[in-house]
Structures are given as C-alpha cells and as structure tokens.
N, C-alpha and C positions, 0 to 999 in steps of 0.2 A: 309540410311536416309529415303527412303520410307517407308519403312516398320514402323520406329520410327512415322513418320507424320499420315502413318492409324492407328497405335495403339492410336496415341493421342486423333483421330478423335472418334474411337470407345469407348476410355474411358469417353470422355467427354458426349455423348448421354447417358451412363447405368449412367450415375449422375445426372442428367437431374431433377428434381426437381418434383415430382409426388404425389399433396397431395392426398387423398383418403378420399369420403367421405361416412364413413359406414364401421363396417369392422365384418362384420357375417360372411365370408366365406375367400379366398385368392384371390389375385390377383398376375398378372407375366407381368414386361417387358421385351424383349427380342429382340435380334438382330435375323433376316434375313441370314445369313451370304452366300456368293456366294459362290455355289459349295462346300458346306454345310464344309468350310474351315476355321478355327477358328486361325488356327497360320499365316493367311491372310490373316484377313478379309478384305481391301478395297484396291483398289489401285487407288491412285489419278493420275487423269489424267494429261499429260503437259500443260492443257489447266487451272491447279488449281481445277480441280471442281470433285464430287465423288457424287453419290446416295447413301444412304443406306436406307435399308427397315428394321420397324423394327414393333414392336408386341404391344398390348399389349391383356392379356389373362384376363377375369374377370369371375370369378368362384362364384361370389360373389351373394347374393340372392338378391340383388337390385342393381341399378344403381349407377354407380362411375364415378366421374368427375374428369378427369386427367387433369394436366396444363406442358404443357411442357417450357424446359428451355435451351436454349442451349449457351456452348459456346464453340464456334469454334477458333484452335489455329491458328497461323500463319497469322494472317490479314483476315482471310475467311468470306465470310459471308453466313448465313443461310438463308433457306424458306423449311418452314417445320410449319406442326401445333402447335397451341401456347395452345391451349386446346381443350379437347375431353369427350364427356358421352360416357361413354361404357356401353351396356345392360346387365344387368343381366344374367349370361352364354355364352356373346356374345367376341369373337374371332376380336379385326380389326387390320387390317393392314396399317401402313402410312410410306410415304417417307419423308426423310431429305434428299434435296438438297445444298451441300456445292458446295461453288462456289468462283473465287476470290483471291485462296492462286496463292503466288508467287512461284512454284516449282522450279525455278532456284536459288533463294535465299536461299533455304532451302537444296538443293540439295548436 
C-alpha cells in the first residue's frame, strides 16, 4: 500500500497544471527522484508527511511563468509553490512538502 500512496503522490505533481507563456523554444518538468530510483520514488513517512523535490527546466528564449496546482490524495495537505518565472535557459529547483495523510488508515 505504500508504494500505491507514493505513486499516487508522484502522479498527481507530473499533472500539476503548468500554463506556459511563450513557446519559441521547450520547456521540462521533472521529478527529483531519491537515489535516482524511479520504481520508488517517495516514501511517506508514519508521521503522513513526504518532501519531493522537483524541476522545472526552461530552454526557452524568454521567460516563462509556471502556475503550480496540486492535489494531494488521502486527506494530505500541500505547501509547495503556487507559481514561478523561470528565466530564459534557467534550470530551478522547488519543494513540495505533503503533510497530514493518515498512514494507518490507508495502510
């Protein structure tokens, strides 16, 4: 069941809602993943709560303004950015902090 609750975790951030404004070049979100392990990626803690670090990459010849969106399953809740300018060629990095699932319920 762990496993089922990080994947939910991880699919619902790459849906995450990201309009883009300008589109001359590409742009890339992208999970963090710990110990660069993708068949697991997060494990929530018994305390309910998990980090994830994740990307986004802007390749793009001007500036892009991302709006993040999240939803988190099992009662959790989020604190994590709600929107971001990324610089033209510029690489940043942010956290989503989930917090608040009931692991024993779900367990």
């Amino acid at each position: 069941m762990r496993w089922g609750l990080s994947a939910g975790v991880a699919l619902l951030l790459l849906t995450c809602a990201a309009p883009v404004q300008g589109q001359l070049g590409s742009w890339e979100l992208g999970i963090d993943y710990p110990q660069d392990n993708e068949d697991m990626p997060f494990s929530v803690g018994t305390d309910g709560g998990v980090s994830i670090q994740f990307f986004v990459n802007n390749e793009e010849l001007v500036d892009i303004g991302v709006e993040f969106d999240y939803e988190i399953p099992f009662g959790g809740e989020d604190d994590g950015p709600e929107s971001e300018t990324i610089g033209a060629g510029d690489n940043k990095s942010f956290t989503l902090t989930v917090s608040g699932i009931d692991v024993w319920s779900y367990a």
